[in-house]
N, C-alpha and C positions, 0 to 999 in steps of 0.2 A: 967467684965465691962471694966477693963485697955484693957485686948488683942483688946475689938469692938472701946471703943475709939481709939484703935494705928491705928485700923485698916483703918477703916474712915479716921481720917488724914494724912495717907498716901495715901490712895484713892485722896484727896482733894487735897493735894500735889502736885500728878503726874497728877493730871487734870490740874490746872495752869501752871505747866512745859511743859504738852504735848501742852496746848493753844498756851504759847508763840513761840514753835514752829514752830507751824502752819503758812504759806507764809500769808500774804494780802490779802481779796477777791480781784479782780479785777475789775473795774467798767465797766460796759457794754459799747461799743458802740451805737452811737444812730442817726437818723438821723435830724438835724437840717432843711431840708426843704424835705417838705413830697411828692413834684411834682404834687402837684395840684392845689395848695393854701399859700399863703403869712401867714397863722396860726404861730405861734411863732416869729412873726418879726413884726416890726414898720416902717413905710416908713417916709422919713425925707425929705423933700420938695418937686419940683415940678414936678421933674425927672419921668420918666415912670421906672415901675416894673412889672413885669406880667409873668405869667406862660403860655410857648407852647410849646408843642411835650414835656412835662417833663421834661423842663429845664427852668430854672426862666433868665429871661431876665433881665439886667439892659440898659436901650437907654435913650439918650439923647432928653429932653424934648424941649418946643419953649424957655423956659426961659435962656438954658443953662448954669445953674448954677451948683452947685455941690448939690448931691443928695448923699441919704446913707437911707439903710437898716439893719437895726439894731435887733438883737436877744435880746428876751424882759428878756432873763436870762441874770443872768451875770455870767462868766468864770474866773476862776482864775488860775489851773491849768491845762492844757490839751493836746492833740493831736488832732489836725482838720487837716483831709484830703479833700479835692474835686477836684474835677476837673473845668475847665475854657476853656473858644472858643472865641478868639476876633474877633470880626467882626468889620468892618471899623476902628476906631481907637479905640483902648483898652485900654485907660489908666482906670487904676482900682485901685482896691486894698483890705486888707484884713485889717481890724482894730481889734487889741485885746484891753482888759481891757480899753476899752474905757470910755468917756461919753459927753453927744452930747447938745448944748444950743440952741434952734435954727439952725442954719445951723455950730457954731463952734464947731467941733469937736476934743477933747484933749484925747490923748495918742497914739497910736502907730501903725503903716500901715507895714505890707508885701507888698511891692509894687508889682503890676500887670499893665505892659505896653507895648509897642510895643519893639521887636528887640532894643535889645544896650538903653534898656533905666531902668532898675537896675530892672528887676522882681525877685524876691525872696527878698532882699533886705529890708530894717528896717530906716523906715521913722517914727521920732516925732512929730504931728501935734501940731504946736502953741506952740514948744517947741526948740530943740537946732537940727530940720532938722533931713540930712542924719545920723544916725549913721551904718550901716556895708551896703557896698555895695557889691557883686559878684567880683569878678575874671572878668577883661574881656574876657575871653578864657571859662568863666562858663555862660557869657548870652548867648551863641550861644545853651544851652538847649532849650531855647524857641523853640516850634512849631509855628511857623508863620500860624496863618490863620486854626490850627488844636487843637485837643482835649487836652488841656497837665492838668500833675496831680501836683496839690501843697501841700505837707503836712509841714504845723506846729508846732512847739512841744513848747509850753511856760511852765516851770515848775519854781517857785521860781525867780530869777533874771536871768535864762535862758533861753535864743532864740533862735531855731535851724528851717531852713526851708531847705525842699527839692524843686526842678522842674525835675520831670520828673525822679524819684529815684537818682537826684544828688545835694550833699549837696552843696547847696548857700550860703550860712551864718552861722557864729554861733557865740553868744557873751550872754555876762553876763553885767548887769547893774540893780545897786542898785534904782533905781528911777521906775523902769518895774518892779525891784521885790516886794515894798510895793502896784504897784497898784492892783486897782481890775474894772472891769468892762464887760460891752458889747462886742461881736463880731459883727462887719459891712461890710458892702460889700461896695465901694462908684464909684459914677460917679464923673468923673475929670469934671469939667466945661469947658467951650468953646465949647460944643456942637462936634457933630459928635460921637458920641461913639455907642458901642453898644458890651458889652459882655453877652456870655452865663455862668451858670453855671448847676451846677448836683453833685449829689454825693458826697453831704455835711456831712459829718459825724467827731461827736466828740467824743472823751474817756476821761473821766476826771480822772486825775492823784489823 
């Protein structure tokens, strides 16, 4: 009876030691817009949003106000990648850990804009503004007028974004790291805009 008890708890032993060895699963990628349909997102005034040829449009409405699109999950840790196409004037942007009142929106932008004007870059909505702009020598990533690819990494109170496989920014702040919220797309107001996106995809950390 000793020897099957030893034996057993040794068994149970090496199965807890072998567990905690064992890597992390890893969470799956997944796509946040499915290119047919606005299904997992909330539109946020009077802006136009609509899906064509497979890529979700954000255009500037008659109100020209600012507009935002909002994923009806919230994200806290992650990796988003997609892609972006500005047509006529691009000012954009990416909002994480957000959350939206009406049309005021609090927490924090990857800016998306025209040539020389800070895309990749970590904007505070309704808060303390710019914090990390680009390199002047690093907004020249931008493709003007073309396909370019933006990846995200928000983990804990870190911020890391790429344009075009080259890193634009990176910083840590204590105030990004307690929050939690939405991912947004937004139209800059003043009218005239009109970007594409595609190839929206997240990994959650």
């Amino acid at each position: 009876m000793k020897l099957l008890f030893s034996f057993v708890f040794t068994v149970l032993i090496s199965s807890c030691l072998f567990a905690q060895d064992e890597p992390p699963v890893e969470k799956r990628a997944m796509y946040l817009f499915n290119g047919k349909n606005l299904t997992g997102w909330t539109v946020h005034g009077t802006e136009k949003w609509y899906v064509e040829k497979g890529a979700l449009v954000c255009e500037s409405g008659p109100d020209k106000q600012y507009g935002y699109l909002s994923t009806d999950r919230k994200y806290k840790n992650f990796e988003l990648t997609l892609r972006f196409k500005q047509e006529a004037n691009g000012n954009s942007g990416v909002f994480f850990r957000s959350s939206i009142d009406t049309l005021k929106i609090k927490g924090w932008q990857v800016e998306v804009a025209p040539l020389d004007q800070h895309t990749g870059g970590i904007y505070e909505s309704y808060g303390r503004g710019w914090l990390a702009k680009p390199k002047p020598e690093d907004e020249k990533k931008l493709k003007v007028g073309k396909w370019n690819d933006l990846k995200i990494r928000v983990e804990n109170s870190v911020v890391i974004t790429w344009l075009n496989g080259h890193k634009m920014v990176e910083m840590a702040d204590a105030k990004i790291g307690l929050a939690n919220g939405f991912i947004a797309l937004q139209i800059h107001d003043g009218g005239g805009i009109k970007v594409k996106w595609k190839d929206i995809i997240i990994r959650e950390l």
